[in-house]
N, C-alpha and C positions, 0 to 999 in steps of 0.2 A: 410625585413620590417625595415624600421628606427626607431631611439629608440624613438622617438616621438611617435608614431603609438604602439608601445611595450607598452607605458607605459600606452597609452590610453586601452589597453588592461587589462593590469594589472588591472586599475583602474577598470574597468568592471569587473570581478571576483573580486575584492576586494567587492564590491558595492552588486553584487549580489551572493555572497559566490558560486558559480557556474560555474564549465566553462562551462557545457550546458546554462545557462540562460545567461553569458555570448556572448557566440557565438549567441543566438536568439536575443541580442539586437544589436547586431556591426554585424549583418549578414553577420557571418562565421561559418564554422562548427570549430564543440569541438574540432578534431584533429589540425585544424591550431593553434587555441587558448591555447590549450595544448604547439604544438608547439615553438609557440610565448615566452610564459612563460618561458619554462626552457632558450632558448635562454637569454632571459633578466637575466635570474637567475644565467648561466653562465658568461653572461659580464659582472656583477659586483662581482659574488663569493659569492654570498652568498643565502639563502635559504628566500622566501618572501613570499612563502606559506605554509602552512601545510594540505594536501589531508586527507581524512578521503572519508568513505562509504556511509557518510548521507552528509557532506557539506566541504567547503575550508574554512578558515579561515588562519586571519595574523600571521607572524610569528612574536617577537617582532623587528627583523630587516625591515619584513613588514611592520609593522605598523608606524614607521618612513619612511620609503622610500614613502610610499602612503601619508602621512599627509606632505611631502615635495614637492611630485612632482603634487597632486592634484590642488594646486592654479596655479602652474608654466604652466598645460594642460589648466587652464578654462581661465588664463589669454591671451594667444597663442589664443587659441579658439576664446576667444573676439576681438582679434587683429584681424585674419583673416574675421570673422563676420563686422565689422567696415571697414576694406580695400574696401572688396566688396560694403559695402553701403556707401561707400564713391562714387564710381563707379556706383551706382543706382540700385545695385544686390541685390533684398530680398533675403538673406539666412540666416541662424543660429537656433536657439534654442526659439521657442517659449512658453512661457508658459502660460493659459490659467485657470482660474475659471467662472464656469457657473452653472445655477442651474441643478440637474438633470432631470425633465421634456423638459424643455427649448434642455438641449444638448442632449438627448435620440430622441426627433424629431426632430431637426431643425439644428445640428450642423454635423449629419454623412453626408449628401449632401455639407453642405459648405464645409466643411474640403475637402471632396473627388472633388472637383471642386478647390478647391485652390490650392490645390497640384498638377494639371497639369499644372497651371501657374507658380507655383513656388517652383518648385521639391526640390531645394534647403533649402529650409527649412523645420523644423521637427516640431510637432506642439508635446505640451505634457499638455492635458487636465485633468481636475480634478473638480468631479462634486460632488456638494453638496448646499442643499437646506440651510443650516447652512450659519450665514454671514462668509464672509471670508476677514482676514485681508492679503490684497493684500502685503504689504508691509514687513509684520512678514513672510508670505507666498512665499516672494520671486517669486511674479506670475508677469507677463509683462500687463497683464489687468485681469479685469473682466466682465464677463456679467451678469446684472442686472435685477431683474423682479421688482420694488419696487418702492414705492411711492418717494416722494422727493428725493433727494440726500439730507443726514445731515452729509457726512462724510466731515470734513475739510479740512483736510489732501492732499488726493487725487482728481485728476481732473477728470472731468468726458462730457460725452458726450452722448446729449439726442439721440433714434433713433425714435420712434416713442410710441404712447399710446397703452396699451394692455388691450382690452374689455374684463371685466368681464361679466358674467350672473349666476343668482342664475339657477339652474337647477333639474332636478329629473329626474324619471321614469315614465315613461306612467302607469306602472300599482302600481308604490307607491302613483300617485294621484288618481287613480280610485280608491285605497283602503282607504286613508286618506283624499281625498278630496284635491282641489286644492286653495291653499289662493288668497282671494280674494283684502288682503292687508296687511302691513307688519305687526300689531299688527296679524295678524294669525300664524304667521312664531311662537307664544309662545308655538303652538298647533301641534307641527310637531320636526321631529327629523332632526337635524340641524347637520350639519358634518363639523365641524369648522377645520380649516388650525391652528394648534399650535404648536410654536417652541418655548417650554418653559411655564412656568407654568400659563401662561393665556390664558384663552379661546377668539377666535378671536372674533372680533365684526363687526358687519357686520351696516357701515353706510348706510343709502340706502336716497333717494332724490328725489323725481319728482317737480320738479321747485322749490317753494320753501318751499315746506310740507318736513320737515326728520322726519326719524325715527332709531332708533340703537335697535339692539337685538342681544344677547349673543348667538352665536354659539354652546351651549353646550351641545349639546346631546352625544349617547353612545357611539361614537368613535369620535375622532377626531386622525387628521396625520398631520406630518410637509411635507408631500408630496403630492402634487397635483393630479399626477396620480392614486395613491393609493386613494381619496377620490373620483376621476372619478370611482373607481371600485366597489367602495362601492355605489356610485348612481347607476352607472348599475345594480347593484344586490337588487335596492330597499329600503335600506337600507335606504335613507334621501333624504335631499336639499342638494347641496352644492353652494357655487359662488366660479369658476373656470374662468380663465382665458381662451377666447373663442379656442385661439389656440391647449387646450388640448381637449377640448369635440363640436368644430366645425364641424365634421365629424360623430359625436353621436346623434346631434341636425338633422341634414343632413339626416342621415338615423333611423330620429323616434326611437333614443334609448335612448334619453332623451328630454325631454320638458321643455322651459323655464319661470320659476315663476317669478311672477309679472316683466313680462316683461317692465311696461313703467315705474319702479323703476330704479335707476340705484346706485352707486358705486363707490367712489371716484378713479381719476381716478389712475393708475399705468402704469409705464413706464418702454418697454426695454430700460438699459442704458448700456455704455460702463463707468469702472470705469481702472482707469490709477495709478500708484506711481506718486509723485512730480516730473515727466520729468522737465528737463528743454527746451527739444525737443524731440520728440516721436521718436524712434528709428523706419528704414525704416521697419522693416519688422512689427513692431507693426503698423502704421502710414499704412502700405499698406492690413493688412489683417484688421482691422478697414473699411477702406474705401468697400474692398472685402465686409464683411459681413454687411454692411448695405445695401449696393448696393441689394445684393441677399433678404437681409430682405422685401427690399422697395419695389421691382420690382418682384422676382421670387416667394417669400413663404410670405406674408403679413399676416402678426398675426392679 
């Protein structure tokens, strides 16, 4: 193994204090990686790990050699990454943020379909309903459920609107009655989406009558599926994005309130750092997952 390859090595037991967890992420087994290591540890003479029974860690000649040879691997890496897409080759390192509803349904099909077309790249996702600053975060994009874009900073790119509907349960409105209009919604328990210490508000609109009402009844979640499961169980209303309870509506497990009310609208969006040109493999899985959005899985 050349000592390029060695140190990439290194660097992965440094990272995951492991040379099992190592060898599961560079897939090799622990004896190569064992292997590997001392090799490296004898051509340079000196000792750069320390083994123990629970975990590895640096030795402090480690901890120099890894804080040396770290940028010198990611910079190599980026070259290589760059040659190729010079050449028209999606491959490299992707890094992705999405909400977790959103990538729990919609993103295991993309990813596993994008990865036949382009084997050469490694996709490394990271899900949270929480905003994410792409930038601090070191992410190549993000995917978006959310009203406007107000972030300045970064570029962004609309895909398409995502229908909300207030919903329930078949037998939470045989028991509580079903509102007839949105001043009812005062008389019902409300399952408000909060991320953060206000309770959501629910604008609603039919032409040009509005109405707003406080979401607040006895649970709310900053997760959507989680408040899909609390409808299911009867528990309240909520307004869910159709793509998580389309399937619930579909099969009579939920029923939707004040249907000809509707909800400002929100949109999935693709959010970017200040490119100054979208790198090929961002720029091609972009194109990828809207294409499949628009045409295969439509929200």
């Amino acid at each position: 193994m050349g000592e390029l390859e060695s140190i990439r090595v290194f660097l992965a037991v440094a990272d995951q204090q492991s040379f099992a967890g190592a060898a599961r992420q560079l897939g090799m087994t622990p004896a190569s990686v064992t292997r590997t290591i001392a090799a490296l540890e004898a051509r340079l003479g000196v000792q750069l790990l320390v083994r123990t029974t629970r975990q590895v860690s640096l030795t402090s000649a480690g901890a120099v050699y890894a804080a040396r040879a770290a940028p010198l691997a990611d910079a190599l890496e980026e070259a290589a990454v760059e040659t190729r897409e010079a050449e028209g080759i999606t491959s490299g390192r992707l890094r992705i943020s999405a909400p977790l509803s959103l990538g729990v349904q919609v993103l295991p099909a993309v990813l596993s379909q994008f990865g036949l077309l382009y084997p050469e790249t490694t996709v490394d996702v990271h899900l949270s309903d929480a905003f994410v600053d792409i930038v601090e975060g070191d992410f190549d994009l993000a995917i978006r459920v959310s009203g406007p874009p107000g972030d300045k900073s970064t570029i962004w790119r609309k895909i398409c609107k995502v229908p909300r509907v207030l919903v329930a349960a078949p037998e939470y409105l045989r028991t509580h009655g079903t509102p007839q209009k949105p001043a009812d919604l005062a008389d019902h328990a409300c399952l408000g989406y909060r991320d953060g210490k206000r309770a959501e508000l629910w604008h609603l609109s039919r032409g040009k009558a509005q109405h707003s009402h406080k979401a607040a009844g006895r649970v709310s979640a900053n997760n959507g599926d989680l408040l899909a499961g609390l409808v299911r169980c009867g528990e309240g209303i909520a307004l869910l994005p159709r793509f998580i309870i389309g399937d619930d509506i579909a099969q009579g497990r939920m029923a939707a309130v004040l249907p000809d009310w509707s909800a400002p609208e929100i949109w999935l969006t693709l959010y970017y750092p200040p490119y100054e040109q979208l790198p090929l493999r961002v720029a091609t899985f972009s194109d990828f997952f809207e294409s499949y959005v628009m045409e295969t899985r439509p929200l």
